[in-house]
N, C-alpha and C positions, 0 to 999 in steps of 0.2 A: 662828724664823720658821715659820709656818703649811707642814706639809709637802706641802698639795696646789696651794703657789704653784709657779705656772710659770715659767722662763725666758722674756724678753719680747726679740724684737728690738733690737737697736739701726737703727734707719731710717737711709737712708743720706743722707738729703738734710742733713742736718749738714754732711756733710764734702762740698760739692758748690762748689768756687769756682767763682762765674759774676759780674760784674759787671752783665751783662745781666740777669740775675734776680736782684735785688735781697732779693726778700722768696720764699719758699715754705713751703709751709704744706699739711699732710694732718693728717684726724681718721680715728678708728678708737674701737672698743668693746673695752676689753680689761678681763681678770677676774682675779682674784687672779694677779697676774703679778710679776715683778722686770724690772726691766731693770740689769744688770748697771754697775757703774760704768765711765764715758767718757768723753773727752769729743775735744770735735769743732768744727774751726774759727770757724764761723757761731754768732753767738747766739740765741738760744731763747725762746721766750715759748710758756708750759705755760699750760693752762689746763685747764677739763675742764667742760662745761654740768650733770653727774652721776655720783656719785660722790666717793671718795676718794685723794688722793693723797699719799705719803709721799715727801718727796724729800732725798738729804743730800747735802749738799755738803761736804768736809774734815769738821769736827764739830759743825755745827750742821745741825738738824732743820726742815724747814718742810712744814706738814700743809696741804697746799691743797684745799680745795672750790669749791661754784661759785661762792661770794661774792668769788675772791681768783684771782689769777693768781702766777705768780712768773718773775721775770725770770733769764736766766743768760746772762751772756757768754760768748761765743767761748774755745772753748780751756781750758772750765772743767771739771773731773770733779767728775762727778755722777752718783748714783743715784736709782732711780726703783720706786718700790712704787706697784703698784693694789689699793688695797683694794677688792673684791668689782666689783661692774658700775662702771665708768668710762668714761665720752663722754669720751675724752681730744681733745684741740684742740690742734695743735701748730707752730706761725709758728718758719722759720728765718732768720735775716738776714746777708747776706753781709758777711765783713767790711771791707771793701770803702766800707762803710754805718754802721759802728759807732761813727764818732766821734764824734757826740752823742749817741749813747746811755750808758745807765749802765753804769758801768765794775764794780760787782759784784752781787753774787744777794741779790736781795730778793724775798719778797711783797709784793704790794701788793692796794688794793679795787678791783676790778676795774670801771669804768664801763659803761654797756650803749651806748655810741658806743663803743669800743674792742670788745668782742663784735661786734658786727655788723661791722665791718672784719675781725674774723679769720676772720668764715665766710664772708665775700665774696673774702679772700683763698685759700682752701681750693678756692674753686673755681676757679682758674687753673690751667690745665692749662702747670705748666713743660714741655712738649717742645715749643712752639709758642712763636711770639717775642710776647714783651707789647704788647700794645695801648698805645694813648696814655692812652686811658679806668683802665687795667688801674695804668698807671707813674703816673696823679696819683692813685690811690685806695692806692696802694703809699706815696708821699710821705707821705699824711693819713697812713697808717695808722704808718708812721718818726715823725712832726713829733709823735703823741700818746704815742711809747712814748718819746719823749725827754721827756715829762714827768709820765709814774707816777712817785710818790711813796713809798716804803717803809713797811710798818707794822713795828709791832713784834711780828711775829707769830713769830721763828724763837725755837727753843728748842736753846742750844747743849748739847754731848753734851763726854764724856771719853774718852780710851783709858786713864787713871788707873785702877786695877784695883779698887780701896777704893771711889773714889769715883764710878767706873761700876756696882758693888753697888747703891750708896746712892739711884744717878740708875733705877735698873730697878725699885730697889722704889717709888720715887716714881709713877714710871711706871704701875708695877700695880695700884697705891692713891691715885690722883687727890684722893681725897675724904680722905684718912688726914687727922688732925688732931694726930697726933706732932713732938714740938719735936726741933728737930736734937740735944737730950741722950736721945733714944732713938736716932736712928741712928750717933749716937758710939760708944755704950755697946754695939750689936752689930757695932760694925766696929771693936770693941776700942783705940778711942782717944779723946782728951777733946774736949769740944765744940768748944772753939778749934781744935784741929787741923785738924777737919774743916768747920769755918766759915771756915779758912785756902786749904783746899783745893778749896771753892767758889771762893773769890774770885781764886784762881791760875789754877784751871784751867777754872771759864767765864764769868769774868769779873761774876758776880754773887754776892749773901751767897746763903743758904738762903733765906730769905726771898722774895729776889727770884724766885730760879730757881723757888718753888715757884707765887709768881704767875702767872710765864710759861705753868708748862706748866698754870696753869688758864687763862688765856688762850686760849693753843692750842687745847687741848681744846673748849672752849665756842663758839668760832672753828668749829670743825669743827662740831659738832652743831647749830650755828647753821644749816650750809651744807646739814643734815641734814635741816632742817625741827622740830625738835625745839623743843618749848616752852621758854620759857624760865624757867617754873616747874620744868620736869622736871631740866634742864640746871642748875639751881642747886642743886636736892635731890640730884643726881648729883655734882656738884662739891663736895659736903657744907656747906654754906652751910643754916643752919638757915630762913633766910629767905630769898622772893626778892627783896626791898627791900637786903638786904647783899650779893647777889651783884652788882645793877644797878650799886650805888654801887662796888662793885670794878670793873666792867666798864668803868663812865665815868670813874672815877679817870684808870684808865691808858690809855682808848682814846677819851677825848674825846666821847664818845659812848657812847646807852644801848643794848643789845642791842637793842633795836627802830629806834631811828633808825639802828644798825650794818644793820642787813637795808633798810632802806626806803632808804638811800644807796648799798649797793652792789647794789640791782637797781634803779633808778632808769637 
Protein backbone atom coordinates (compact mmCIF):
# COMPACT_ATOMS: atom_id res chain seq x y z
CA UNK A 1 0.00 0.00 0.00
CA UNK A 2 1.00 3.68 -1.07
CA UNK A 3 3.41 4.70 1.97
CA UNK A 4 2.25 8.36 2.08
CA UNK A 5 -1.43 6.84 2.93
CA UNK A 6 -2.62 8.11 6.09
CA UNK A 7 -4.58 6.66 9.08
CA UNK A 8 -8.26 7.64 8.73
CA UNK A 9 -10.60 8.11 11.74
CA UNK A 10 -12.96 5.82 12.59
CA UNK A 11 -16.23 8.39 13.32
CA UNK A 12 -17.96 7.71 16.14
CA UNK A 13 -21.55 7.99 15.09
CA UNK A 14 -21.58 4.23 14.10
CA UNK A 15 -21.52 3.22 17.44
CA UNK A 16 -24.13 5.78 18.78
CA UNK A 17 -27.56 3.86 20.05
CA UNK A 18 -30.37 6.44 19.84
CA UNK A 19 -33.78 5.37 18.79
CA UNK A 20 -34.65 8.96 18.57
CA UNK A 21 -32.16 9.56 15.86
CA UNK A 22 -32.95 7.03 13.58
CA UNK A 23 -30.81 8.01 10.54
CA UNK A 24 -27.29 10.31 11.02
CA UNK A 25 -25.15 11.25 8.53
CA UNK A 26 -21.68 13.61 8.07
CA UNK A 27 -19.45 14.25 4.92
CA UNK A 28 -15.98 15.24 4.90
CA UNK A 29 -12.88 15.46 2.14
CA UNK A 30 -10.43 12.88 2.86
CA UNK A 31 -6.93 11.96 0.78
CA UNK A 32 -5.04 8.99 0.53
CA UNK A 33 -6.20 7.71 3.92
CA UNK A 34 -7.05 4.03 5.39
CA UNK A 35 -9.55 3.68 7.66
CA UNK A 36 -8.61 0.81 9.74
CA UNK A 37 -10.88 -2.31 9.85
CA UNK A 38 -14.42 -1.99 12.27
CA UNK A 39 -17.11 -2.31 12.70
CA UNK A 40 -19.79 -0.74 14.46
CA UNK A 41 -23.56 -1.42 15.46
CA UNK A 42 -25.76 1.09 13.08
CA UNK A 43 -25.51 0.40 9.35
CA UNK A 44 -23.96 2.47 6.72
CA UNK A 45 -24.61 3.78 3.53
CA UNK A 46 -21.06 5.06 1.92
CA UNK A 47 -21.16 7.09 -0.81
CA UNK A 48 -18.76 9.59 -2.11
CA UNK A 49 -20.00 12.77 -4.95
CA UNK A 50 -15.63 12.43 -5.93
CA UNK A 51 -13.30 10.43 -5.91
CA UNK A 52 -12.38 6.85 -5.18
CA UNK A 53 -13.16 4.29 -2.76
CA UNK A 54 -11.67 0.87 -1.79
CA UNK A 55 -13.63 -0.93 0.75
CA UNK A 56 -13.21 -4.91 2.01
CA UNK A 57 -15.38 -6.49 3.76
CA UNK A 58 -14.12 -10.40 4.95
CA UNK A 59 -12.57 -11.16 1.15
CA UNK A 60 -14.30 -9.46 -1.24
CA UNK A 61 -13.30 -6.06 -2.80
CA UNK A 62 -15.94 -3.34 -3.75
CA UNK A 63 -14.33 -0.13 -5.59
CA UNK A 64 -17.09 2.58 -5.24
CA UNK A 65 -17.32 5.89 -7.21
CA UNK A 66 -19.94 8.33 -7.60
CA UNK A 67 -21.89 6.34 -9.96
CA UNK A 68 -22.57 3.55 -6.97
CA UNK A 69 -23.00 3.51 -3.35
CA UNK A 70 -22.59 0.43 -1.04
CA UNK A 71 -24.56 -0.67 1.52
CA UNK A 72 -23.25 -2.35 4.99
CA UNK A 73 -25.00 -3.66 7.91
CA UNK A 74 -24.65 -3.22 11.47
CA UNK A 75 -22.19 -4.95 13.22
CA UNK A 76 -20.13 -5.76 9.98
CA UNK A 77 -16.14 -5.37 9.65
CA UNK A 78 -15.02 -3.50 7.21
CA UNK A 79 -12.23 -1.38 5.71
CA UNK A 80 -12.14 1.56 4.07
CA UNK A 81 -9.33 3.03 1.38
CA UNK A 82 -9.41 6.90 -0.11
CA UNK A 83 -7.83 6.88 -3.15
CA UNK A 84 -6.42 10.55 -3.66
CA UNK A 85 -9.36 13.59 -3.08
CA UNK A 86 -12.64 11.89 -1.79
CA UNK A 87 -16.10 13.88 -1.07
CA UNK A 88 -16.77 11.02 1.08
CA UNK A 89 -20.90 11.07 2.23
CA UNK A 90 -21.58 9.01 5.11
CA UNK A 91 -25.76 7.91 6.56
CA UNK A 92 -25.58 5.81 9.71
CA UNK A 93 -28.77 3.84 10.74
CA UNK A 94 -29.69 2.80 14.01
CA UNK A 95 -30.49 -0.59 14.59
CA UNK A 96 -33.35 -0.13 16.09
CA UNK A 97 -34.48 0.65 12.10
CA UNK A 98 -32.71 -2.21 10.45
CA UNK A 99 -35.32 -4.68 9.86
CA UNK A 100 -36.23 -3.98 6.42
CA UNK A 101 -33.26 -3.28 5.32
CA UNK A 102 -30.73 -5.50 3.63
CA UNK A 103 -29.25 -7.86 5.61
CA UNK A 104 -25.59 -7.89 3.79
CA UNK A 105 -22.97 -5.60 1.82
CA UNK A 106 -23.62 -4.74 -1.54
CA UNK A 107 -22.97 -1.97 -4.19
CA UNK A 108 -25.44 -0.72 -5.81
CA UNK A 109 -26.43 2.30 -8.76
CA UNK A 110 -26.96 4.82 -6.89
CA UNK A 111 -30.22 7.08 -7.93
CA UNK A 112 -30.11 11.06 -7.79
CA UNK A 113 -33.63 10.78 -5.32
CA UNK A 114 -31.52 8.70 -2.97
CA UNK A 115 -28.32 11.46 -3.26
CA UNK A 116 -30.37 14.23 -2.46
CA UNK A 117 -31.90 12.62 0.86
CA UNK A 118 -28.42 11.83 1.91
CA UNK A 119 -27.30 15.57 1.72
CA UNK A 120 -30.44 16.70 3.10
CA UNK A 121 -29.82 14.22 5.81
CA UNK A 122 -26.20 15.47 6.56
CA UNK A 123 -27.61 18.43 7.41
CA UNK A 124 -29.38 17.52 10.63
CA UNK A 125 -27.70 18.66 13.40
CA UNK A 126 -27.95 15.10 15.84
CA UNK A 127 -27.56 17.22 19.22
CA UNK A 128 -31.00 18.75 18.86
CA UNK A 129 -34.36 16.66 18.80
CA UNK A 130 -35.74 15.96 15.09
CA UNK A 131 -38.36 17.72 13.74
CA UNK A 132 -41.44 16.15 12.36
CA UNK A 133 -40.29 17.70 8.69
CA UNK A 134 -36.64 16.07 9.71
CA UNK A 135 -38.47 12.15 10.98
CA UNK A 136 -40.81 12.01 7.49
CA UNK A 137 -37.71 12.87 5.15
CA UNK A 138 -35.70 10.25 7.53
CA UNK A 139 -38.71 7.51 6.69
CA UNK A 140 -38.54 8.49 2.61
CA UNK A 141 -34.94 8.28 3.01
CA UNK A 142 -35.22 4.11 5.21
CA UNK A 143 -38.48 3.20 2.63
CA UNK A 144 -35.74 3.95 -0.53
CA UNK A 145 -32.68 2.09 1.07
CA UNK A 146 -35.05 -0.88 1.54
CA UNK A 147 -35.22 -1.07 -1.93
CA UNK A 148 -31.48 -0.74 -3.65
CA UNK A 149 -30.82 -3.39 -5.61
CA UNK A 150 -27.25 -5.16 -5.73
CA UNK A 151 -24.90 -5.06 -8.69
CA UNK A 152 -22.38 -7.27 -9.53
CA UNK A 153 -19.86 -5.23 -8.95
CA UNK A 154 -17.73 -6.90 -5.90
CA UNK A 155 -14.58 -8.54 -6.75
CA UNK A 156 -13.94 -11.45 -4.31
CA UNK A 157 -9.97 -11.84 -2.87
CA UNK A 158 -8.16 -14.98 -1.17
CA UNK A 159 -5.85 -15.31 1.89
CA UNK A 160 -4.78 -18.80 -0.34
CA UNK A 161 -1.05 -17.85 -0.73
CA UNK A 162 -0.52 -19.45 -4.46
CA UNK A 163 -3.64 -18.16 -5.31
CA UNK A 164 -3.37 -14.48 -3.89
CA UNK A 165 0.06 -14.36 -6.15
CA UNK A 166 -2.05 -15.14 -9.18
CA UNK A 167 -5.20 -12.62 -7.86
CA UNK A 168 -2.12 -9.51 -7.45
CA UNK A 169 -0.71 -10.11 -10.73
CA UNK A 170 -4.10 -10.04 -12.15
CA UNK A 171 -4.66 -7.06 -10.40
CA UNK A 172 -1.39 -5.23 -11.79
CA UNK A 173 -2.07 -6.40 -15.49
CA UNK A 174 -5.77 -5.61 -15.94
CA UNK A 175 -5.31 -5.69 -19.68
CA UNK A 176 -2.86 -8.94 -19.64
CA UNK A 177 -4.40 -11.39 -22.12
CA UNK A 178 -2.40 -14.69 -20.54
CA UNK A 179 -4.51 -18.05 -20.36
CA UNK A 180 -4.62 -19.37 -16.78
CA UNK A 181 -1.61 -22.23 -18.36
CA UNK A 182 0.71 -19.28 -17.96
CA UNK A 183 -0.23 -18.57 -14.35
CA UNK A 184 -0.20 -22.33 -13.61
CA UNK A 185 3.09 -22.78 -15.15
CA UNK A 186 4.67 -19.94 -12.77
CA UNK A 187 2.92 -20.85 -9.71
CA UNK A 188 4.41 -24.27 -10.49
CA UNK A 189 1.20 -26.30 -10.73
CA UNK A 190 -1.22 -27.52 -13.69
CA UNK A 191 -3.90 -25.60 -15.08
CA UNK A 192 -6.68 -27.71 -13.45
CA UNK A 193 -5.12 -27.16 -10.05
CA UNK A 194 -5.38 -23.76 -10.23
CA UNK A 195 -8.70 -23.56 -12.14
CA UNK A 196 -9.63 -25.71 -9.06
CA UNK A 197 -8.57 -23.24 -6.87
CA UNK A 198 -10.43 -20.41 -8.31
CA UNK A 199 -13.50 -22.04 -8.03
CA UNK A 200 -12.92 -23.08 -4.22
CA UNK A 201 -11.65 -20.35 -3.07
CA UNK A 202 -13.79 -17.42 -4.88
CA UNK A 203 -16.32 -18.95 -6.08
CA UNK A 204 -15.70 -18.35 -9.70
CA UNK A 205 -13.52 -20.21 -12.90
CA UNK A 206 -10.51 -17.69 -14.10
CA UNK A 207 -12.45 -16.70 -16.58
CA UNK A 208 -15.14 -15.44 -14.67
CA UNK A 209 -12.87 -13.71 -11.93
CA UNK A 210 -11.13 -12.10 -14.70
CA UNK A 211 -14.36 -10.55 -16.16
CA UNK A 212 -15.23 -9.17 -12.81
CA UNK A 213 -12.25 -7.39 -11.96
CA UNK A 214 -12.74 -5.72 -15.72
CA UNK A 215 -16.00 -4.88 -14.59
CA UNK A 216 -14.76 -3.27 -11.67
CA UNK A 217 -12.24 -1.62 -12.99
CA UNK A 218 -14.31 0.03 -15.86
CA UNK A 219 -17.06 0.51 -13.15
CA UNK A 220 -14.44 2.85 -11.63
CA UNK A 221 -13.03 4.80 -14.60
CA UNK A 222 -16.46 5.10 -15.65
CA UNK A 223 -17.04 7.06 -12.13
CA UNK A 224 -13.81 8.76 -13.55
CA UNK A 225 -15.20 10.55 -16.28
CA UNK A 226 -13.01 8.49 -18.59
CA UNK A 227 -13.97 7.68 -22.18
CA UNK A 228 -15.11 4.79 -22.85
CA UNK A 229 -12.82 4.35 -26.00
CA UNK A 230 -9.88 4.88 -23.56
CA UNK A 231 -11.26 2.44 -20.77
CA UNK A 232 -11.59 -0.27 -23.47
CA UNK A 233 -7.81 0.21 -24.94
CA UNK A 234 -6.90 0.16 -21.06
CA UNK A 235 -8.77 -2.85 -20.36
CA UNK A 236 -6.99 -4.42 -23.47
CA UNK A 237 -10.01 -4.98 -25.76
CA UNK A 238 -8.70 -4.42 -29.17
CA UNK A 239 -12.05 -2.73 -30.01
CA UNK A 240 -14.51 -0.57 -28.50
CA UNK A 241 -17.49 -2.45 -29.96
CA UNK A 242 -16.01 -5.77 -27.83
CA UNK A 243 -15.50 -4.11 -24.70
CA UNK A 244 -19.42 -2.42 -24.99
CA UNK A 245 -20.75 -6.06 -25.85
CA UNK A 246 -18.78 -7.41 -22.66
CA UNK A 247 -19.99 -4.49 -20.62
CA UNK A 248 -23.90 -5.34 -21.65
CA UNK A 249 -23.45 -8.94 -21.63
CA UNK A 250 -23.11 -8.83 -17.94
CA UNK A 251 -24.43 -5.50 -16.69
CA UNK A 252 -27.48 -5.23 -18.92
CA UNK A 253 -26.56 -2.33 -20.05
CA UNK A 254 -24.00 -0.35 -22.34
CA UNK A 255 -21.35 1.93 -20.66
CA UNK A 256 -23.31 4.83 -21.80
CA UNK A 257 -26.78 4.01 -20.75
CA UNK A 258 -24.60 2.57 -17.34
CA UNK A 259 -23.68 6.62 -16.71
CA UNK A 260 -26.88 8.19 -18.10
CA UNK A 261 -28.95 5.74 -15.40
CA UNK A 262 -27.04 6.29 -12.60
CA UNK A 263 -26.88 10.10 -12.86
CA UNK A 264 -30.43 10.39 -13.82
Amino acid sequence: MNNDYQTYKVVDYGFQINPELPVVGYTEKVTNAVCVSHAHPRAQLIYATNGVMYIVVENRIWVVNPLQGLWIPGNTEHQVSFQKDVNLYSVFIDPSFANNLPKTTFSFDISEFLKQLIFKVITFDEEKVITITQRRIMDVFMDELAMIQPSATFLPTTNHQVLSNVVQLLLDDVASKYTIDHYAEISCMSSRTLSRLFIRELGMNFSEWRIRLKLVEAIKRLGEKQSVKEIAFDLGYETTSAFIHMFKKHLGKTPANYIMEATM
